[in-house]
mmCIF entry with sequence, helices, sheets and N, C-alpha, C, O atoms, coordinates in Angstrom:
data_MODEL
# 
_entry.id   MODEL 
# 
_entity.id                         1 
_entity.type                       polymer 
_entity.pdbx_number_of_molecules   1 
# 
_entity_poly.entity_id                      1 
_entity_poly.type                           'polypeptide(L)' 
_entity_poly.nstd_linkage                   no 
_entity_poly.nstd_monomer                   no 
_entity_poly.pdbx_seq_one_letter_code       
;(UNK)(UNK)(UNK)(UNK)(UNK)(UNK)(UNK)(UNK)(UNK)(UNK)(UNK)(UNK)(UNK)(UNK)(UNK)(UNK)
(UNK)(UNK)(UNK)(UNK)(UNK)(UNK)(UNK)(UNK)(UNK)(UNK)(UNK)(UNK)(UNK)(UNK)(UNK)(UNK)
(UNK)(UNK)(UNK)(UNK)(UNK)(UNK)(UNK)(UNK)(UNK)(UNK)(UNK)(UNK)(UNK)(UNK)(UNK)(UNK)
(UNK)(UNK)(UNK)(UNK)(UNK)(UNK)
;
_entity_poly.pdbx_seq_one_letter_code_can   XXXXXXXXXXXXXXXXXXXXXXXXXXXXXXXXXXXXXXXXXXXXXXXXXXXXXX 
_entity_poly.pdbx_strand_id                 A 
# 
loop_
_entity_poly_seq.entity_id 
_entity_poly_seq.num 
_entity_poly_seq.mon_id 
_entity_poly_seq.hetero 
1 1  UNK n 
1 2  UNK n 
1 3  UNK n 
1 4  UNK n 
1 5  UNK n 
1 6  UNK n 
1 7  UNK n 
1 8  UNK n 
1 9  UNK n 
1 10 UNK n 
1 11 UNK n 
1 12 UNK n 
1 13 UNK n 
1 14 UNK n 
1 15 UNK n 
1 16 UNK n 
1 17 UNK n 
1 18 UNK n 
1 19 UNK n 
1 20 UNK n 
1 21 UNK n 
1 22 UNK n 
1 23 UNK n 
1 24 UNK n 
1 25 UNK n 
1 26 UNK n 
1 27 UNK n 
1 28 UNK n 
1 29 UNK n 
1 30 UNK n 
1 31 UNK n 
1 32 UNK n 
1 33 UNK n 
1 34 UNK n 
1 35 UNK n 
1 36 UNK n 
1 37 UNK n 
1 38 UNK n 
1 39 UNK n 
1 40 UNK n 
1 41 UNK n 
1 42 UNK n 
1 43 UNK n 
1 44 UNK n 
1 45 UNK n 
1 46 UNK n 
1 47 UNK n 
1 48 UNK n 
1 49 UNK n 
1 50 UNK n 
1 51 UNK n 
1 52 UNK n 
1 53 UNK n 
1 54 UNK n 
# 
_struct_asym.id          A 
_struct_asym.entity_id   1 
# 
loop_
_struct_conf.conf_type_id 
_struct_conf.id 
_struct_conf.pdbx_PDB_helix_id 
_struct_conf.beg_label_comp_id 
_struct_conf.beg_label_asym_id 
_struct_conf.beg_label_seq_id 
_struct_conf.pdbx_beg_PDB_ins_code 
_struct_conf.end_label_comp_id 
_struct_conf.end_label_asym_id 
_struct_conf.end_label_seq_id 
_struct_conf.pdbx_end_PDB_ins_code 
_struct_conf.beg_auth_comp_id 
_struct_conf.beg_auth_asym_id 
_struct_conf.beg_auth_seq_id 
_struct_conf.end_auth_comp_id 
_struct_conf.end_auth_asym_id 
_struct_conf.end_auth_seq_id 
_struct_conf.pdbx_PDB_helix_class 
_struct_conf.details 
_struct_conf.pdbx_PDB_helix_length 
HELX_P HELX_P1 AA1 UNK A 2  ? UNK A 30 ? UNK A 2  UNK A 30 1 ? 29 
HELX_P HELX_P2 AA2 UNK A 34 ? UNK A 49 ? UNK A 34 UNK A 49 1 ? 16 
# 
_struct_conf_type.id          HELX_P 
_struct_conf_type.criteria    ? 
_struct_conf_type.reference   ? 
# 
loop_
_atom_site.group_PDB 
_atom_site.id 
_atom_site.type_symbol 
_atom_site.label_atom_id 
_atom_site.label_alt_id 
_atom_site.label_comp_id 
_atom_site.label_asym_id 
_atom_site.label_entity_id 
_atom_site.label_seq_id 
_atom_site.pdbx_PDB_ins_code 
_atom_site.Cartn_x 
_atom_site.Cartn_y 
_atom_site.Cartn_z 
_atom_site.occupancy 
_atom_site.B_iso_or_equiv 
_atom_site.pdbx_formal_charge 
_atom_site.auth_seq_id 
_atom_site.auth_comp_id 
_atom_site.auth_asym_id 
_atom_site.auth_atom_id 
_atom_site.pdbx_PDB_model_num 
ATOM 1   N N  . UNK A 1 1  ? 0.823  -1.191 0.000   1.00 0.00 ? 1  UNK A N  1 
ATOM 2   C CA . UNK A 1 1  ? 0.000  0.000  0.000   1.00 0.00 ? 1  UNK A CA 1 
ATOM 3   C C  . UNK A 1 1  ? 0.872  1.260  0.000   1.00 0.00 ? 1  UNK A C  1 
ATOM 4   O O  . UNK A 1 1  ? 0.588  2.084  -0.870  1.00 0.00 ? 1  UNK A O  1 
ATOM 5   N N  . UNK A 1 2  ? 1.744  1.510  0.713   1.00 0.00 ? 2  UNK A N  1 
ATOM 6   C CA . UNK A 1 2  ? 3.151  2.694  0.798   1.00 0.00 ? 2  UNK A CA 1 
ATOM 7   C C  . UNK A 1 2  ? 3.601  2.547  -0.530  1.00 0.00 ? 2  UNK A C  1 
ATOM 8   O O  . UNK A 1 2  ? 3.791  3.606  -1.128  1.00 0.00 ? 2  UNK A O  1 
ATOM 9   N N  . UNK A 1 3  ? 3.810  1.543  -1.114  1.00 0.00 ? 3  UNK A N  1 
ATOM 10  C CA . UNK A 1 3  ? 4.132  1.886  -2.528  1.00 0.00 ? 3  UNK A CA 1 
ATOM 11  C C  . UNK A 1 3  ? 3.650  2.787  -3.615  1.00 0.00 ? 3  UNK A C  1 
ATOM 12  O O  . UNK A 1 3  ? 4.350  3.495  -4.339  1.00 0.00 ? 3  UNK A O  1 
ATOM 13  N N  . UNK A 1 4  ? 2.051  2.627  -3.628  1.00 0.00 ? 4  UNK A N  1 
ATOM 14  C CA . UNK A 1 4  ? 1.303  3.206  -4.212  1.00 0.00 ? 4  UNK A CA 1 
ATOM 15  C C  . UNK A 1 4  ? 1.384  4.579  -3.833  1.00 0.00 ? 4  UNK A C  1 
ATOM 16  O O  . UNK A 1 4  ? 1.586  5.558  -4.551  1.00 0.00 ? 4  UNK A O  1 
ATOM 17  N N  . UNK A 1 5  ? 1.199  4.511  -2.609  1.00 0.00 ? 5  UNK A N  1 
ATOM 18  C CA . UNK A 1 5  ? 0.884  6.168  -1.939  1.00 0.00 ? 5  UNK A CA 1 
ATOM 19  C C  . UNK A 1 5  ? 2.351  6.698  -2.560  1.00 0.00 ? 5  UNK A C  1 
ATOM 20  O O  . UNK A 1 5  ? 2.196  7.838  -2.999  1.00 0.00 ? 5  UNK A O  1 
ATOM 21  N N  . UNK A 1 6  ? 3.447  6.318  -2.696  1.00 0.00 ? 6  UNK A N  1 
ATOM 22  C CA . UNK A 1 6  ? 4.904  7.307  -3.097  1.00 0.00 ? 6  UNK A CA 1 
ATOM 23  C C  . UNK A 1 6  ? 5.037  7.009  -5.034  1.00 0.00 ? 6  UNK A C  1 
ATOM 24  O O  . UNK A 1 6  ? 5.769  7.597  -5.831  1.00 0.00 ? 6  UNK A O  1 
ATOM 25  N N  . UNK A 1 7  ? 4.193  6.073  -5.254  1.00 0.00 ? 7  UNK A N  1 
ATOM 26  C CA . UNK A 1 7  ? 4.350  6.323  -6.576  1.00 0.00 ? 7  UNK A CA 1 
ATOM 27  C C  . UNK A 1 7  ? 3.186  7.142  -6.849  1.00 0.00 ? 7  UNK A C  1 
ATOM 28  O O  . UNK A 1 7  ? 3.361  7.531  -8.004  1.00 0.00 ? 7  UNK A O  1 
ATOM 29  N N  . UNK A 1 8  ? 1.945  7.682  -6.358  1.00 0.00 ? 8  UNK A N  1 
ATOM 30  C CA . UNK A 1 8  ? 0.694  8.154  -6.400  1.00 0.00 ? 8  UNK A CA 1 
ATOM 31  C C  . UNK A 1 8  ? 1.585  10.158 -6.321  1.00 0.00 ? 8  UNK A C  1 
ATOM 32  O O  . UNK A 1 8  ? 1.315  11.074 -7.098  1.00 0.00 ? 8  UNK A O  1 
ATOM 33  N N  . UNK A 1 9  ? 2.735  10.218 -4.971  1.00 0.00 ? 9  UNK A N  1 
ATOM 34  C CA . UNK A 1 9  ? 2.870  11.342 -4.660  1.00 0.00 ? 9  UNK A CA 1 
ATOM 35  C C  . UNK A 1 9  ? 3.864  11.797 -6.043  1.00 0.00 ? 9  UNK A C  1 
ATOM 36  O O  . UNK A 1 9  ? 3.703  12.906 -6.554  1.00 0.00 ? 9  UNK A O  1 
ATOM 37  N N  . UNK A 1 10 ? 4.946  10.773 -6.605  1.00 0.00 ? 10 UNK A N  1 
ATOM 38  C CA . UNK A 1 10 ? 6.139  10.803 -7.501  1.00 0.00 ? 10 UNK A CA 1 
ATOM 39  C C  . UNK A 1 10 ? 5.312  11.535 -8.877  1.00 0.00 ? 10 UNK A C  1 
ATOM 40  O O  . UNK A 1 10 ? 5.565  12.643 -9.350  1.00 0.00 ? 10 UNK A O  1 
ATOM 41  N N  . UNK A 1 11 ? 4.310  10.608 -9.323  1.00 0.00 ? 11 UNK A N  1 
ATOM 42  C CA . UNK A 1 11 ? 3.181  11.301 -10.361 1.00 0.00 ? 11 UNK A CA 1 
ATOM 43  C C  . UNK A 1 11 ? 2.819  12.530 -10.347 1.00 0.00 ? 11 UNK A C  1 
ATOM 44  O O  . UNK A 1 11 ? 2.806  13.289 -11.316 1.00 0.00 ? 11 UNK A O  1 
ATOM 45  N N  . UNK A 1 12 ? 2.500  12.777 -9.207  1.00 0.00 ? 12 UNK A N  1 
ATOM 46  C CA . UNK A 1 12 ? 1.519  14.270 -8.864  1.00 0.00 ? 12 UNK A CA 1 
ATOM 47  C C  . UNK A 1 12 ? 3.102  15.660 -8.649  1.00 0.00 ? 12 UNK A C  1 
ATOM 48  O O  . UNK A 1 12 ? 2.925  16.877 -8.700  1.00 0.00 ? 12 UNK A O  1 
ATOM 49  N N  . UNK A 1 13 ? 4.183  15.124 -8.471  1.00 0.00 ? 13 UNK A N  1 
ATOM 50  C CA . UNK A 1 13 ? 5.579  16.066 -8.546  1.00 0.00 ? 13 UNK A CA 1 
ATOM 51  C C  . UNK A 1 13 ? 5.615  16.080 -10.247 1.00 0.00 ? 13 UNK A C  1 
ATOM 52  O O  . UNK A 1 13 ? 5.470  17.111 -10.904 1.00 0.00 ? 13 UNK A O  1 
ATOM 53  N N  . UNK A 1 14 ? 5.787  15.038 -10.694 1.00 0.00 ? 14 UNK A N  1 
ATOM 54  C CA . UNK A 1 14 ? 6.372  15.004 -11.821 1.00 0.00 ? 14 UNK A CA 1 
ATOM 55  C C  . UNK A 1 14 ? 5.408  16.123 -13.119 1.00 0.00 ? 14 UNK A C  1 
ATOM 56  O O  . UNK A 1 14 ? 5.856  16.920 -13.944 1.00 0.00 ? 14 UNK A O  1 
ATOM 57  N N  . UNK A 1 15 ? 4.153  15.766 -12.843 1.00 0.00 ? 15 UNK A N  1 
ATOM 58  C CA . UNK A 1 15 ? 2.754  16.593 -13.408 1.00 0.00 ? 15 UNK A CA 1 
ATOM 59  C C  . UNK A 1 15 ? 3.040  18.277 -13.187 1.00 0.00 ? 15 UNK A C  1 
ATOM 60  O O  . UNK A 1 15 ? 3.021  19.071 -14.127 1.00 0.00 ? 15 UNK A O  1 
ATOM 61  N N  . UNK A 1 16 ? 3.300  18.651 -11.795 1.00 0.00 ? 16 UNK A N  1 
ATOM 62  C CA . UNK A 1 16 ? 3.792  20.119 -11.069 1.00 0.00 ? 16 UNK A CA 1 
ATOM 63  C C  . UNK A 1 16 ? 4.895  20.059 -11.684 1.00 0.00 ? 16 UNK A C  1 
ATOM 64  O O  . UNK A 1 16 ? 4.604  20.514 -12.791 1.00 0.00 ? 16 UNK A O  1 
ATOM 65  N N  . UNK A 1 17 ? 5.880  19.820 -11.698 1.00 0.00 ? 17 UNK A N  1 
ATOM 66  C CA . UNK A 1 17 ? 7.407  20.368 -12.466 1.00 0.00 ? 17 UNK A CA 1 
ATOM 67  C C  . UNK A 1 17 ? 6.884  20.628 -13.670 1.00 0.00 ? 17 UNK A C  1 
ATOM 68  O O  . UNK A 1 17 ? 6.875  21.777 -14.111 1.00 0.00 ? 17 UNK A O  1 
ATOM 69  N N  . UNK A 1 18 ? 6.333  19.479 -14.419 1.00 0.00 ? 18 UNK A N  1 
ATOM 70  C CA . UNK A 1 18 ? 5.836  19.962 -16.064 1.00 0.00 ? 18 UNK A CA 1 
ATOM 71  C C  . UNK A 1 18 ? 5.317  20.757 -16.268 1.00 0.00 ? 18 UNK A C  1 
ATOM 72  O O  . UNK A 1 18 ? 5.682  21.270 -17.325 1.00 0.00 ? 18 UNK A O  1 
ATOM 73  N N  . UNK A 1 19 ? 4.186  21.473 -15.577 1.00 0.00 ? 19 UNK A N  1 
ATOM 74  C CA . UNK A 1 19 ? 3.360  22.622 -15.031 1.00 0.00 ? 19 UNK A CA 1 
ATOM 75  C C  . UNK A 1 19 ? 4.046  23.636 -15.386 1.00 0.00 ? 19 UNK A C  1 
ATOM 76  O O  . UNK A 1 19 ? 3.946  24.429 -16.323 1.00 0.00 ? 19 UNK A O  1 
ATOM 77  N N  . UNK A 1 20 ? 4.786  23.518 -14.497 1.00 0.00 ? 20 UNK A N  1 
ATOM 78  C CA . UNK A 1 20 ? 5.778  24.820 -13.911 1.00 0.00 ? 20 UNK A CA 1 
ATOM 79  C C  . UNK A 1 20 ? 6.858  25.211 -15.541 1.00 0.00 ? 20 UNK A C  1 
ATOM 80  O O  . UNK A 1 20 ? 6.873  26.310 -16.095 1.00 0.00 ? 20 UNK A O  1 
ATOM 81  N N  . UNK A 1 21 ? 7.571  24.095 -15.949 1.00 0.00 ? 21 UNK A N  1 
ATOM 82  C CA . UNK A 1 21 ? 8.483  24.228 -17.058 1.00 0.00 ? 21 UNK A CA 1 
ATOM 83  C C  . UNK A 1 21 ? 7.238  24.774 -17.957 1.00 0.00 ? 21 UNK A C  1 
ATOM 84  O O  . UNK A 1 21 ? 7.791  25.673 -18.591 1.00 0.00 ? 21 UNK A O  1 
ATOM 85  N N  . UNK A 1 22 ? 6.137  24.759 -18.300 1.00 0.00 ? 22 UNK A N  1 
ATOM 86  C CA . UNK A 1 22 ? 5.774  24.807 -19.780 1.00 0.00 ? 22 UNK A CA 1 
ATOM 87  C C  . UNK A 1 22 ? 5.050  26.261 -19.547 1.00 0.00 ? 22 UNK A C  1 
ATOM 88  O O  . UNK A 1 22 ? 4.905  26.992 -20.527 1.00 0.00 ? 22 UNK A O  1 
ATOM 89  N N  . UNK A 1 23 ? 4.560  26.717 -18.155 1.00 0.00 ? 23 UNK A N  1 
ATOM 90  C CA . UNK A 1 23 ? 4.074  28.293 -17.626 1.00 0.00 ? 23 UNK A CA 1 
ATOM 91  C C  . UNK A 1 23 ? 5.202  29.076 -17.945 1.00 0.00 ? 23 UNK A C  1 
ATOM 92  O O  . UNK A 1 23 ? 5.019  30.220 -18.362 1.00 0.00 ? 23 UNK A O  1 
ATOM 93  N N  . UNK A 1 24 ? 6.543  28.546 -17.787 1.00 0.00 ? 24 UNK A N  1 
ATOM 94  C CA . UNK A 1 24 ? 7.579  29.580 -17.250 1.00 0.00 ? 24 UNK A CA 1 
ATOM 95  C C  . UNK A 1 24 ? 7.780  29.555 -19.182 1.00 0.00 ? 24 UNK A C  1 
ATOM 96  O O  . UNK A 1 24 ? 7.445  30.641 -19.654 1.00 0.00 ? 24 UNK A O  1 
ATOM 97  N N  . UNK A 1 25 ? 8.192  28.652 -20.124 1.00 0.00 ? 25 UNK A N  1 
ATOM 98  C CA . UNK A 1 25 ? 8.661  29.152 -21.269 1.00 0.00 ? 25 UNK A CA 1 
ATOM 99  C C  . UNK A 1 25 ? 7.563  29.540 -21.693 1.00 0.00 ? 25 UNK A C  1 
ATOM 100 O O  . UNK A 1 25 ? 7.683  30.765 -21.706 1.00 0.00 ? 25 UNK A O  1 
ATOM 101 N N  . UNK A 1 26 ? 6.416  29.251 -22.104 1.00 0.00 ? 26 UNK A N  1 
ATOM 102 C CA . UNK A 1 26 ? 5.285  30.074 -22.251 1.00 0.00 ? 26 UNK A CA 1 
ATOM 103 C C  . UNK A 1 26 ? 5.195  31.729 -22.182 1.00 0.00 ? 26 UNK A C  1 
ATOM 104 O O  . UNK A 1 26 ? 4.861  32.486 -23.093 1.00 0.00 ? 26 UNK A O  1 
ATOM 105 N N  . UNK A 1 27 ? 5.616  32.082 -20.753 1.00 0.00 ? 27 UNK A N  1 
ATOM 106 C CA . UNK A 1 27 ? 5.529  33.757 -19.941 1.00 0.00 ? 27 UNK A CA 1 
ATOM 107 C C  . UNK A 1 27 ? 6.563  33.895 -21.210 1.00 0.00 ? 27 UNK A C  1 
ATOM 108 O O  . UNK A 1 27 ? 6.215  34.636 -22.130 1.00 0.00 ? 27 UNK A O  1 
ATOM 109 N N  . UNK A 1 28 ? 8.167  33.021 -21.315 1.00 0.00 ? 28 UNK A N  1 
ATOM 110 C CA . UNK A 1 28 ? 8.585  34.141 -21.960 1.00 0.00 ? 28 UNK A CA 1 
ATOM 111 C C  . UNK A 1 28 ? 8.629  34.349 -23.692 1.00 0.00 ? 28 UNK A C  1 
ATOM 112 O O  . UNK A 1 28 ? 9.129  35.119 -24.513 1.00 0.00 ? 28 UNK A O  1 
ATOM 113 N N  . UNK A 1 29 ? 7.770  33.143 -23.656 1.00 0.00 ? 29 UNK A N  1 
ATOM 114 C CA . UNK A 1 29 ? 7.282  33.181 -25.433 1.00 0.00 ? 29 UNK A CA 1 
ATOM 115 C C  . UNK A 1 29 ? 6.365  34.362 -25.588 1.00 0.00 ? 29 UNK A C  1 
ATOM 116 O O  . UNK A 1 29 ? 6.193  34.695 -26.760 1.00 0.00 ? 29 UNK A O  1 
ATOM 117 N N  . UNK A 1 30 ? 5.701  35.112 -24.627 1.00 0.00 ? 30 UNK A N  1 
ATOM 118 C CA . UNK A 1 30 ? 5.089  35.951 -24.879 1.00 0.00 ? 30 UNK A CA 1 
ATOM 119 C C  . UNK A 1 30 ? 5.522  37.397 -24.673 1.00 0.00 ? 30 UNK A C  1 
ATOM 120 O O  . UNK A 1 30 ? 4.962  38.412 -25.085 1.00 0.00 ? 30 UNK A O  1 
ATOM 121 N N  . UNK A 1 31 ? 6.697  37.274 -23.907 1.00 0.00 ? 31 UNK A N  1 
ATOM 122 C CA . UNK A 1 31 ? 7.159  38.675 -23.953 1.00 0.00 ? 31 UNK A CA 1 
ATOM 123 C C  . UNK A 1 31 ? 8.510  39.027 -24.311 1.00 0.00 ? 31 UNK A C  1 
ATOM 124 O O  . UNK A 1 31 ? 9.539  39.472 -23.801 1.00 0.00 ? 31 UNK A O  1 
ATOM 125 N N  . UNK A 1 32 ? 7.820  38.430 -25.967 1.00 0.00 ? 32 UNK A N  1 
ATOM 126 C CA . UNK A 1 32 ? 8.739  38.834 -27.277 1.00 0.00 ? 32 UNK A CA 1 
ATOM 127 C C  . UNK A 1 32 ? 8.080  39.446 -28.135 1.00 0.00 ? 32 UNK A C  1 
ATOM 128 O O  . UNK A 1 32 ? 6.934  39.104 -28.424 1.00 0.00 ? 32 UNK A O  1 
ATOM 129 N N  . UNK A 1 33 ? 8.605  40.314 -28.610 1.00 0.00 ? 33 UNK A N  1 
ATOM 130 C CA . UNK A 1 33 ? 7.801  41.590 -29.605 1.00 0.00 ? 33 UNK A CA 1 
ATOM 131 C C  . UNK A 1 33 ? 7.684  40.794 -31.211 1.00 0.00 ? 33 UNK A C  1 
ATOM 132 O O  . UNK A 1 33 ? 8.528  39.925 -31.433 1.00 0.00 ? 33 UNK A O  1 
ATOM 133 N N  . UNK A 1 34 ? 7.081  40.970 -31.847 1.00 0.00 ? 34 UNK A N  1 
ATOM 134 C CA . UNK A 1 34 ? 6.705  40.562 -33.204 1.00 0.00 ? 34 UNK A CA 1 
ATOM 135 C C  . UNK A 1 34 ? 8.302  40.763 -33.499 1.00 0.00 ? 34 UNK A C  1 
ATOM 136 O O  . UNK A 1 34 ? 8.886  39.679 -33.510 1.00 0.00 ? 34 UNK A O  1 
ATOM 137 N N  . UNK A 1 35 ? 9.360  42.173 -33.803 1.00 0.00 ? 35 UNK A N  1 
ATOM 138 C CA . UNK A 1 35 ? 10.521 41.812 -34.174 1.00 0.00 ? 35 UNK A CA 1 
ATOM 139 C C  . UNK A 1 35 ? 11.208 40.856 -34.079 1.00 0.00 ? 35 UNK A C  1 
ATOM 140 O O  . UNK A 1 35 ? 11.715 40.172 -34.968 1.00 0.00 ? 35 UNK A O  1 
ATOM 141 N N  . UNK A 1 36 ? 11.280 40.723 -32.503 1.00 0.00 ? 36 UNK A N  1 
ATOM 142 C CA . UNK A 1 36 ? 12.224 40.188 -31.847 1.00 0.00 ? 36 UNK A CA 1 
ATOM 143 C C  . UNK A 1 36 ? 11.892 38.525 -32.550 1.00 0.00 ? 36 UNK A C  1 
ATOM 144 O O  . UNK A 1 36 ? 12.861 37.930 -33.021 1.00 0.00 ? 36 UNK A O  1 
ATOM 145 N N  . UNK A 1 37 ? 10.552 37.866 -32.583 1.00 0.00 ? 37 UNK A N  1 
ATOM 146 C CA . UNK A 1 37 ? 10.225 36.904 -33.008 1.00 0.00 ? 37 UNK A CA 1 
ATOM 147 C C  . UNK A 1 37 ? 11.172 36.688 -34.503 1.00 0.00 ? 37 UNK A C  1 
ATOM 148 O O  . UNK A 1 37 ? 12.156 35.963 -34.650 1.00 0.00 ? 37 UNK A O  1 
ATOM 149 N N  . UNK A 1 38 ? 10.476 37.612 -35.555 1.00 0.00 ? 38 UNK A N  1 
ATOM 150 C CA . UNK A 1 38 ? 11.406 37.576 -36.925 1.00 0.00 ? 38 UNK A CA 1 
ATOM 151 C C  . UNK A 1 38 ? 12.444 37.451 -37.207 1.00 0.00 ? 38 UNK A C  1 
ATOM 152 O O  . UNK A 1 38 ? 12.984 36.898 -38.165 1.00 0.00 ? 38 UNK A O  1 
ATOM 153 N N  . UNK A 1 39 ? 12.980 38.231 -35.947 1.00 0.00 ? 39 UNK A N  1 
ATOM 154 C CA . UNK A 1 39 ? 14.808 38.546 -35.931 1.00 0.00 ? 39 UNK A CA 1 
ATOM 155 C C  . UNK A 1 39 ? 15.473 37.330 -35.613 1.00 0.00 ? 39 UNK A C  1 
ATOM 156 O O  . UNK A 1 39 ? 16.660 37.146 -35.883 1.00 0.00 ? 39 UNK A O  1 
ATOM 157 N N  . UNK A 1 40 ? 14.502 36.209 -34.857 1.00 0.00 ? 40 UNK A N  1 
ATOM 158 C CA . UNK A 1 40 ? 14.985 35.033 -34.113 1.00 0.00 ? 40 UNK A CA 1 
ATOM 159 C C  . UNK A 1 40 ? 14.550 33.834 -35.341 1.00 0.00 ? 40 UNK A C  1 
ATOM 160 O O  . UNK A 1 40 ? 15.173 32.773 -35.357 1.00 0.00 ? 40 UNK A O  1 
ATOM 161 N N  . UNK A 1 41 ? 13.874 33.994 -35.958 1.00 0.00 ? 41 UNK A N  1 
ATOM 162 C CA . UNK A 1 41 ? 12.969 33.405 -37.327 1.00 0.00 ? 41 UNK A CA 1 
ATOM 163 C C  . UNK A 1 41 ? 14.414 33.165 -38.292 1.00 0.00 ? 41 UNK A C  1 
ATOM 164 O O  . UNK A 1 41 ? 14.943 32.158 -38.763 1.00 0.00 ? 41 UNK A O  1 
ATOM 165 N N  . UNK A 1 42 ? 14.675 34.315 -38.314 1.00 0.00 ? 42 UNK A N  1 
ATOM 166 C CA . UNK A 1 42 ? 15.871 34.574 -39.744 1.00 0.00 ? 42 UNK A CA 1 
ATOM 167 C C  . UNK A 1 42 ? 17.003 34.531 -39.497 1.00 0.00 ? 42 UNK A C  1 
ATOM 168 O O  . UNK A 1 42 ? 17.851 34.751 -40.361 1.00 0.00 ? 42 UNK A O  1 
ATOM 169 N N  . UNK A 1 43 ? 17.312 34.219 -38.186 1.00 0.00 ? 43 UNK A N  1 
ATOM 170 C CA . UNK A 1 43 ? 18.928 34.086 -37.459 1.00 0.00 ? 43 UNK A CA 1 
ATOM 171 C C  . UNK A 1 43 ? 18.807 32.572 -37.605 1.00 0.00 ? 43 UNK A C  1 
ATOM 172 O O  . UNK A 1 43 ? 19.685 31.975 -38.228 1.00 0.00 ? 43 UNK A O  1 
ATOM 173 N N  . UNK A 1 44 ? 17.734 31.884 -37.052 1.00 0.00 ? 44 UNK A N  1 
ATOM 174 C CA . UNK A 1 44 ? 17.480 30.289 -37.204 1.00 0.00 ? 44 UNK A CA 1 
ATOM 175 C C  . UNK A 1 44 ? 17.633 29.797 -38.829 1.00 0.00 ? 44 UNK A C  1 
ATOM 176 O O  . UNK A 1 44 ? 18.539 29.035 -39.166 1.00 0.00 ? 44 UNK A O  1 
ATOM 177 N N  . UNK A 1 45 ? 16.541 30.377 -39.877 1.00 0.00 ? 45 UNK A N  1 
ATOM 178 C CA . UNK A 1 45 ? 16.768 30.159 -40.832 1.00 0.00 ? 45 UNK A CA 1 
ATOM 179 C C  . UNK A 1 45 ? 18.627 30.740 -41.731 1.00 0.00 ? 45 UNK A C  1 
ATOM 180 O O  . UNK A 1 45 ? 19.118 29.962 -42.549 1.00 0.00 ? 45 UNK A O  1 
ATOM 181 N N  . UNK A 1 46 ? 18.856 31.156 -41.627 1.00 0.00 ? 46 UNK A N  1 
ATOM 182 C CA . UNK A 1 46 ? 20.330 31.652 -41.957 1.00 0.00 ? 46 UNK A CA 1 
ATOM 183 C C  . UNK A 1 46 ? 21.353 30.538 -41.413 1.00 0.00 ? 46 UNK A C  1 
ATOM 184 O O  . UNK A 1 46 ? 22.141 30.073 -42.236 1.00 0.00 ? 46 UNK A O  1 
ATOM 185 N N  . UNK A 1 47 ? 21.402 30.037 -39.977 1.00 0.00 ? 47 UNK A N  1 
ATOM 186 C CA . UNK A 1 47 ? 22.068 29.286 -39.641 1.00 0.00 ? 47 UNK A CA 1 
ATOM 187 C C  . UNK A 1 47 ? 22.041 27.912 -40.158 1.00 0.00 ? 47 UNK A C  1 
ATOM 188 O O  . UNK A 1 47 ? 23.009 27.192 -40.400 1.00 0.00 ? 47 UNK A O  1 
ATOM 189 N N  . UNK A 1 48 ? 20.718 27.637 -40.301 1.00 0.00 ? 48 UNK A N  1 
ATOM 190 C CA . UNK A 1 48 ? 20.119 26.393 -41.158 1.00 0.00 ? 48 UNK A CA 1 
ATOM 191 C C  . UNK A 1 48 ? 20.566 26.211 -42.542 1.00 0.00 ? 48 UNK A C  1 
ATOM 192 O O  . UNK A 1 48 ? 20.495 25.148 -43.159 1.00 0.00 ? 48 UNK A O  1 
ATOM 193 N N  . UNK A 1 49 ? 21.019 27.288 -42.978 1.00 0.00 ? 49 UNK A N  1 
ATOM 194 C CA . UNK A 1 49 ? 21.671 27.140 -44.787 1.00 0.00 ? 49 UNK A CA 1 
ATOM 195 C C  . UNK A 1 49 ? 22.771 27.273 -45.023 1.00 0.00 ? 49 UNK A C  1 
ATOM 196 O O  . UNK A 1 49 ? 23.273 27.124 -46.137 1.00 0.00 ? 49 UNK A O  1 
ATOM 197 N N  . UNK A 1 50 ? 23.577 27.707 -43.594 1.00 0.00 ? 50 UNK A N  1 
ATOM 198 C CA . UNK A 1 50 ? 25.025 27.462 -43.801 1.00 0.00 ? 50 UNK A CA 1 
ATOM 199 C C  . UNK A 1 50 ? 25.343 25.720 -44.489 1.00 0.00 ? 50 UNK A C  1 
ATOM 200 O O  . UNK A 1 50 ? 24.486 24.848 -44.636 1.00 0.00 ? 50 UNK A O  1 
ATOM 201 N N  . UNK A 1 51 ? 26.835 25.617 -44.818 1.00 0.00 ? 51 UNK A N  1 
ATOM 202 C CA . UNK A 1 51 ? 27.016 24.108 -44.889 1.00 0.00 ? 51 UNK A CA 1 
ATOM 203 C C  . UNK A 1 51 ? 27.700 23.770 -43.249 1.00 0.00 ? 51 UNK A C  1 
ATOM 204 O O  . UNK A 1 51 ? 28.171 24.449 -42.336 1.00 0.00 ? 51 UNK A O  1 
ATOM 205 N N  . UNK A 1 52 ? 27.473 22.524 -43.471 1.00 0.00 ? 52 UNK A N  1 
ATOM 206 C CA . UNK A 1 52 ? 27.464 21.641 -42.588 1.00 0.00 ? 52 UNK A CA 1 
ATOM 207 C C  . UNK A 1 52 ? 29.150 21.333 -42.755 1.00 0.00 ? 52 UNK A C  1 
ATOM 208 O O  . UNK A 1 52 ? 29.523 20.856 -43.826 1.00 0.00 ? 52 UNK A O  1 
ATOM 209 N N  . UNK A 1 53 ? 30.258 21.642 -41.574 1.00 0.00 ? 53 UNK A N  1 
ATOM 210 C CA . UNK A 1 53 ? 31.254 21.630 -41.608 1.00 0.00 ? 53 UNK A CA 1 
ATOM 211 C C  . UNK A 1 53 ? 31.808 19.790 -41.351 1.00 0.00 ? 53 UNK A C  1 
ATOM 212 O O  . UNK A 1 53 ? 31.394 18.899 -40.608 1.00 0.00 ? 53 UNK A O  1 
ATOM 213 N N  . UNK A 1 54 ? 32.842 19.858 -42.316 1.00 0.00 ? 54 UNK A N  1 
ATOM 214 C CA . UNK A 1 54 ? 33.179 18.179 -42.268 1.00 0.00 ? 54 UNK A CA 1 
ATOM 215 C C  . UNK A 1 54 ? 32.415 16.766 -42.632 1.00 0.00 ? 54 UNK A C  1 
ATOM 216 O O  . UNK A 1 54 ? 32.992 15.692 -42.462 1.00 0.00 ? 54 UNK A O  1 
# 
């Protein structure tokens, strides 16, 4: 029965951390300005068309 109850509590941590990670990048996916988004768009794409060294 103690088993359950610490794998029951391990679940309900693991659910809250995920919570927590996907609120926190979320907040700061949103407080990026339309530029700042593009500017990060075309730095990604640019890096993506370099060649691939070796």
């Amino acid at each position: 029965m103690k088993l359950w109850k610490w794998l029951g509590l391990a679940g309900v941590a693991g659910v809250t951390a995920t919570g927590v990670i996907i609120a926190r990048n979320q907040r700061q996916r949103t407080q990026l300005t339309p530029e700042e988004v593009r500017d990060r768009l075309q730095q990604r794409l640019r890096e993506s068309e370099q060649p691939a060294d070796g």
